[in-house]
C-alpha positions as a Markdown table, in Angstrom:
| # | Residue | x | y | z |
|---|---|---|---|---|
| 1 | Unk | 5.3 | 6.4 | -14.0 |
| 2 | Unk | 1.7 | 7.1 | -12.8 |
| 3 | Unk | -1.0 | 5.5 | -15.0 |
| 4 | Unk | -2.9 | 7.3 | -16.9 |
| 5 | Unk | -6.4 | 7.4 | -15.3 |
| 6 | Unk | -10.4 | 8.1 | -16.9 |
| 7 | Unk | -13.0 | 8.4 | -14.4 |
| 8 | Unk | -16.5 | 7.9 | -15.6 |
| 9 | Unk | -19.5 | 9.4 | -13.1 |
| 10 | Unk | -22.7 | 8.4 | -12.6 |
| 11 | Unk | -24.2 | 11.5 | -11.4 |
| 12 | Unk | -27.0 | 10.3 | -9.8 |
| 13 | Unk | -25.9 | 7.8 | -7.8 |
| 14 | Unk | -23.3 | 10.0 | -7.0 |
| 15 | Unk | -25.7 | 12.8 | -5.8 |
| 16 | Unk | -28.4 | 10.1 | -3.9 |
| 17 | Unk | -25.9 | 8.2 | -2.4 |
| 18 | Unk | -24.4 | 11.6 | -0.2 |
| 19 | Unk | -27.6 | 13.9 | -0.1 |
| 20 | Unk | -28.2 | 12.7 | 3.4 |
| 21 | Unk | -25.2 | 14.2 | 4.4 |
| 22 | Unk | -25.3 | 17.9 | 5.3 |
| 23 | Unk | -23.0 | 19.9 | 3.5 |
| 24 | Unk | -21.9 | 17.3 | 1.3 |
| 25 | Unk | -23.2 | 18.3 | -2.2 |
| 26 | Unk | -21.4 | 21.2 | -3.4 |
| 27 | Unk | -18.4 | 17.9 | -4.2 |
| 28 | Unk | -15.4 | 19.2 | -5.7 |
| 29 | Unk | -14.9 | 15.6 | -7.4 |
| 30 | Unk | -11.4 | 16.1 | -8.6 |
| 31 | Unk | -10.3 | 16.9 | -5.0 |
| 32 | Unk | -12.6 | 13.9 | -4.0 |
| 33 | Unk | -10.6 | 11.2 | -6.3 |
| 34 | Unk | -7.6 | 12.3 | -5.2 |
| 35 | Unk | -8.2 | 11.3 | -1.6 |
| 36 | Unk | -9.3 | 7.7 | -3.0 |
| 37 | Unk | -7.0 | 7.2 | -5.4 |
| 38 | Unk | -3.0 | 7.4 | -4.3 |
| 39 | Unk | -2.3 | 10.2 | -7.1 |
| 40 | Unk | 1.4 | 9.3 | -7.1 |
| 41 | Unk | 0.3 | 5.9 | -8.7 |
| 42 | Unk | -2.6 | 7.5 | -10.8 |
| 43 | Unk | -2.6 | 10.2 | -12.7 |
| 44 | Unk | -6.4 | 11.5 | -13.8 |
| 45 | Unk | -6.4 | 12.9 | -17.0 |
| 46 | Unk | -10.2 | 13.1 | -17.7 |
| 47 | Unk | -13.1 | 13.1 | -15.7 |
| 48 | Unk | -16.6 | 12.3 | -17.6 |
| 49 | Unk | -19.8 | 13.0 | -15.7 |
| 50 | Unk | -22.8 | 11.8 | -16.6 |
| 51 | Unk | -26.3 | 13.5 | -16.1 |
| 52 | Unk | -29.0 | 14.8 | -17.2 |
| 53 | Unk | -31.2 | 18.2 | -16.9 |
| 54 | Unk | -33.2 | 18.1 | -14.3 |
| 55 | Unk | -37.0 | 19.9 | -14.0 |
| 56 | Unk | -38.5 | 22.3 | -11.5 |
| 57 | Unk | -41.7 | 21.3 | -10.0 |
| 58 | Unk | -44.1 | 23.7 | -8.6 |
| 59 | Unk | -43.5 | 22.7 | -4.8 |
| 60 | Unk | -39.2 | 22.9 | -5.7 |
| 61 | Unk | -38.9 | 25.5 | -8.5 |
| 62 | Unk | -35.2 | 26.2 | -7.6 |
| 63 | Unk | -34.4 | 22.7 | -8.2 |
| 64 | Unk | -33.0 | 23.1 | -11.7 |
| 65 | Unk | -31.1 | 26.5 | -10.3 |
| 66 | Unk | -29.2 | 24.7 | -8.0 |
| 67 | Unk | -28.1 | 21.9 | -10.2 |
| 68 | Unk | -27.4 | 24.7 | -12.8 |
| 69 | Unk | -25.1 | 26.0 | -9.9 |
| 70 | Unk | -23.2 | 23.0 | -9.3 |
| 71 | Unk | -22.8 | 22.1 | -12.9 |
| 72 | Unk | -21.0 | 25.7 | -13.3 |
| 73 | Unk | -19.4 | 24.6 | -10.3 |
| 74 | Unk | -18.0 | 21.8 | -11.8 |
| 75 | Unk | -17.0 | 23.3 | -15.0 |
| 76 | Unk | -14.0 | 25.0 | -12.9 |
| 77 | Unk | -12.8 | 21.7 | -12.9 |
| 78 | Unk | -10.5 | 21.6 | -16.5 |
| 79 | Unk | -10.0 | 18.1 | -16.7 |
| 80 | Unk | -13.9 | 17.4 | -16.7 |
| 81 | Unk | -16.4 | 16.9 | -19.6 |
| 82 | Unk | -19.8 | 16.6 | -18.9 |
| 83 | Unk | -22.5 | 13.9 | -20.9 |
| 84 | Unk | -25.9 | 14.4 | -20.7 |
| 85 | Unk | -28.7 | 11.8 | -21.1 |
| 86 | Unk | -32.1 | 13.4 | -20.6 |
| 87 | Unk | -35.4 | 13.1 | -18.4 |
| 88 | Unk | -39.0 | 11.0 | -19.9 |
| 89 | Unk | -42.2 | 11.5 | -18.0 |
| 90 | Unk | -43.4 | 7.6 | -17.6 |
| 91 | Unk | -47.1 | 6.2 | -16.8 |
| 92 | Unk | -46.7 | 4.6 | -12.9 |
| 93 | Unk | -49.7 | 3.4 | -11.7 |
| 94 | Unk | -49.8 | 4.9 | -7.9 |
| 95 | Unk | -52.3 | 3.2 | -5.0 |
| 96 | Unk | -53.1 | 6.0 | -3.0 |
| 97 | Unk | -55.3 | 3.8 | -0.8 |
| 98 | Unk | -57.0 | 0.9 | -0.8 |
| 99 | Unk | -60.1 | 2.3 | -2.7 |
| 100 | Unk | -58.0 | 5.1 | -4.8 |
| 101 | Unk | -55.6 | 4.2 | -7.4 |
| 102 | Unk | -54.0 | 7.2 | -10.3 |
| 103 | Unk | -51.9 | 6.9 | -12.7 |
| 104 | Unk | -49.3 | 9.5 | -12.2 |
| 105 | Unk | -46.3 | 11.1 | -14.8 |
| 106 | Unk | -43.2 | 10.5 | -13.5 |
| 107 | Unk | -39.7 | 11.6 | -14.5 |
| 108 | Unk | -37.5 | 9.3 | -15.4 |
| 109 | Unk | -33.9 | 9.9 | -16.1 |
| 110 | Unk | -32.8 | 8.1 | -19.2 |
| 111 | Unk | -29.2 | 7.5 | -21.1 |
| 112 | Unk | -26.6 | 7.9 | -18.1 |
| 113 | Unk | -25.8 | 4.4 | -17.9 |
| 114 | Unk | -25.7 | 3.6 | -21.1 |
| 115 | Unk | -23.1 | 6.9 | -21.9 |
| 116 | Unk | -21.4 | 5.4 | -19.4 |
| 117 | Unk | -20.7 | 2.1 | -20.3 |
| 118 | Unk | -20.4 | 3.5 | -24.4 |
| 119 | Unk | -17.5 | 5.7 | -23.2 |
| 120 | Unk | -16.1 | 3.5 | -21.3 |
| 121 | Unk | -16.0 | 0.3 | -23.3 |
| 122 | Unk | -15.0 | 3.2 | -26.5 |
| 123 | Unk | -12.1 | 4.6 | -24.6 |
| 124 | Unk | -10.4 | 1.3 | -23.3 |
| 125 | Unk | -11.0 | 0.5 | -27.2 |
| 126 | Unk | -9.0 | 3.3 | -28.0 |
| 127 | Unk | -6.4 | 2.7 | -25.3 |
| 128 | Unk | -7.1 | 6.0 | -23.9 |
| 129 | Unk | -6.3 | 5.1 | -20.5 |
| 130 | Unk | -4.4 | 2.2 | -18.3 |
| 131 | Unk | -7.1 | 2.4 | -15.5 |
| 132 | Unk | -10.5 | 3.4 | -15.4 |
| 133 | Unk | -12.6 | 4.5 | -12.2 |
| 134 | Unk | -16.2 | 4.0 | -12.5 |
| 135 | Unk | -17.9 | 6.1 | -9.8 |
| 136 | Unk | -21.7 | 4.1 | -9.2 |
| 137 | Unk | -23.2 | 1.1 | -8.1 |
| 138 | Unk | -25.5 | 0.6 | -10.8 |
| 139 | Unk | -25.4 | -3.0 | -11.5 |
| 140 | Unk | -26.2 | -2.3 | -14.8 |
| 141 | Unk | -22.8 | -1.5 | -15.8 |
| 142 | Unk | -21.6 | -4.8 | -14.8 |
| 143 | Unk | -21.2 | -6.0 | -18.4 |
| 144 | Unk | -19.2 | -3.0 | -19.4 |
| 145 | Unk | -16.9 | -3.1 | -16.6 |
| 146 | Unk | -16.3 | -6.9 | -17.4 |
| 147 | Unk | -15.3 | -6.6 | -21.4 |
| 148 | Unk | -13.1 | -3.0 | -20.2 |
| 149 | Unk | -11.1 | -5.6 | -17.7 |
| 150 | Unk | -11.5 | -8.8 | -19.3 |
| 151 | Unk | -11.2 | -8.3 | -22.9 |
| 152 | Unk | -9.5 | -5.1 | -23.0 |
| 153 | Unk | -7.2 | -5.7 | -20.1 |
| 154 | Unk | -7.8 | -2.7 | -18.5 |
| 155 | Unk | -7.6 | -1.8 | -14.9 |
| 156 | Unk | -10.8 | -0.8 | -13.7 |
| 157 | Unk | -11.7 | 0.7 | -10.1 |
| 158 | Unk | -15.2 | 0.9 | -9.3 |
| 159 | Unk | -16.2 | 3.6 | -5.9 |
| 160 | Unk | -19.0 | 2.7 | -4.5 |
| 161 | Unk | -20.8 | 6.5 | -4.1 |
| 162 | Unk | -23.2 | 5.0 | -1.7 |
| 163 | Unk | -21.9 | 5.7 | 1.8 |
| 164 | Unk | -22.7 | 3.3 | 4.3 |
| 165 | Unk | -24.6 | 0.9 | 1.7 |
| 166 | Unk | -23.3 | -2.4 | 0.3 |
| 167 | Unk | -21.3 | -2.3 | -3.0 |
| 168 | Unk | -23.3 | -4.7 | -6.1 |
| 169 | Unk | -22.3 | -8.1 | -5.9 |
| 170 | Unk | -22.2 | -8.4 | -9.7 |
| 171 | Unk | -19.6 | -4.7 | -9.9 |
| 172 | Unk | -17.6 | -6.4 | -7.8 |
| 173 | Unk | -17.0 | -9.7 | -9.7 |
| 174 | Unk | -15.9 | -8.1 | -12.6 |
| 175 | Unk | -13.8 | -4.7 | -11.0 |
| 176 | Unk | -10.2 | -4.6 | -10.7 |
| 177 | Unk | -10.2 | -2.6 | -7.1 |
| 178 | Unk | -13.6 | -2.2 | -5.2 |
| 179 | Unk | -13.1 | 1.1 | -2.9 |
| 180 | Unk | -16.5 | 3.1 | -1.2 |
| 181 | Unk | -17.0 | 6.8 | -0.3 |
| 182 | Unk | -15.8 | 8.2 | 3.3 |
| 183 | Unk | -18.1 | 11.0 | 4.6 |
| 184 | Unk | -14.9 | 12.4 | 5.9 |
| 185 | Unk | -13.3 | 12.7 | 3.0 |
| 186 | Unk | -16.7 | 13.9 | 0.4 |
| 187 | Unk | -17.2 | 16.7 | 3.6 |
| 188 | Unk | -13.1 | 17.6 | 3.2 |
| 189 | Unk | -13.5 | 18.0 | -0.5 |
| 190 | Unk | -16.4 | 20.5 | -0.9 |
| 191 | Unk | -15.7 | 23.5 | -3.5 |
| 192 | Unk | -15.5 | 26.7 | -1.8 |
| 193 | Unk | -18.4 | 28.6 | -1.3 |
| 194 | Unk | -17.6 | 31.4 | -3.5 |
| 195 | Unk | -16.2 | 30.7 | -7.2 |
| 196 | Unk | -15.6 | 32.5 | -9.7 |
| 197 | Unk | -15.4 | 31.4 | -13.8 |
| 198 | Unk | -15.2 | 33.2 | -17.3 |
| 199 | Unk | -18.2 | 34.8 | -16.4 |
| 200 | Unk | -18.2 | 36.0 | -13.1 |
| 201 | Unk | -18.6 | 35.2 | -9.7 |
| 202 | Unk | -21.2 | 33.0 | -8.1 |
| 203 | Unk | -21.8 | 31.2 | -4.7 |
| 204 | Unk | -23.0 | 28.2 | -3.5 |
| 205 | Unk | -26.6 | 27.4 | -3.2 |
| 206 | Unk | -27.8 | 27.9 | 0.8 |
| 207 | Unk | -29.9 | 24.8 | 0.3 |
| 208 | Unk | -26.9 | 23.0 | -0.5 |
């Protein structure tokens, strides 16, 4: 019988680690996992994604409209629940030159990986799922990966989301199966432009 299967999302990494790829973003991620993990073997029965609300700056005021977008987007998507963390503005000093130094506000996204690693560590706990897939390669979640496999004997898969980049040493000490994203298959697994959802019909942003 397949094994019941969780996969736990780190937006963000997700999102920076295929931006640089043109028509990559609009990521249908269920289609996506399918393509990495053999689904006769694996059988995903929730899909958490974690993120946060991002702002519109002046010089990008549709910023926050396109990730509104994509999140509806993803909402089509019945297996998948979505966790938020949120955004802080923190004090960076900034050298503009060698004379000129400000001190700038700058966003920073706080509470996606510790969701993550929560829900993760809470689910094996439970015995939710036989195998987890942890999409990120935030080294930070190293510990929780290691109690889910070592302690909880859990299978645990972590996808690296950054194409082309090196996967953390430390993720994959304690993973089960180390696999990394394919620009062929996140371009082959794009939503199509056009959905529609309880409320209506909307399209894809052209930016995206």
């Amino acid at each position: 019988m397949p094994k019941t299967t969780f996969v736990y999302i780190d937006s963000f990494n997700l999102y920076y680690g295929i931006r640089k790829f043109r028509n990559a973003k609009w990521l249908n991620v269920d289609a996506w996992l399918k393509t990495v993990l053999p689904i006769s073997s694996y059988d995903i029965q929730k899909i958490k994604f974690f993120t946060a609300n991002v702002s519109a700056p002046a010089h990008d005021p549709q910023r926050s409209v396109r990730q509104a977008t994509y999140f509806r987007a993803l909402e089509t998507i019945p297996t998948l629940e979505m966790i938020k963390g949120r955004f802080k503005k923190k004090a960076v000093n900034l050298q503009i030159s060698k004379d000129l130094k400000i001190v700038a506000q700058v966003p920073e996204e706080k509470g996606t990986d510790v969701n993550l690693g929560v829900h993760l560590v809470n689910d094996a706990h439970l015995n939710r799922f036989q195998t987890a897939v942890v999409v990120s390669n935030d080294s930070d979640l190293a510990e929780a990966i290691a109690i889910t496999a070592r302690d909880l004997n859990k299978e645990v898969w972590v996808i690296n989301p950054c194409i082309g980049g090196s996967t953390s040493a430390v993720l994959v000490q304690h993973a089960t199966q180390i696999r990394r994203a394919r620009e062929t298959h996140v371009r082959a697994c794009q939503f199509n432009p056009t959905l529609t959802d309880t409320v209506g019909t909307f399209t894809k942003p052209n930016s995206w």
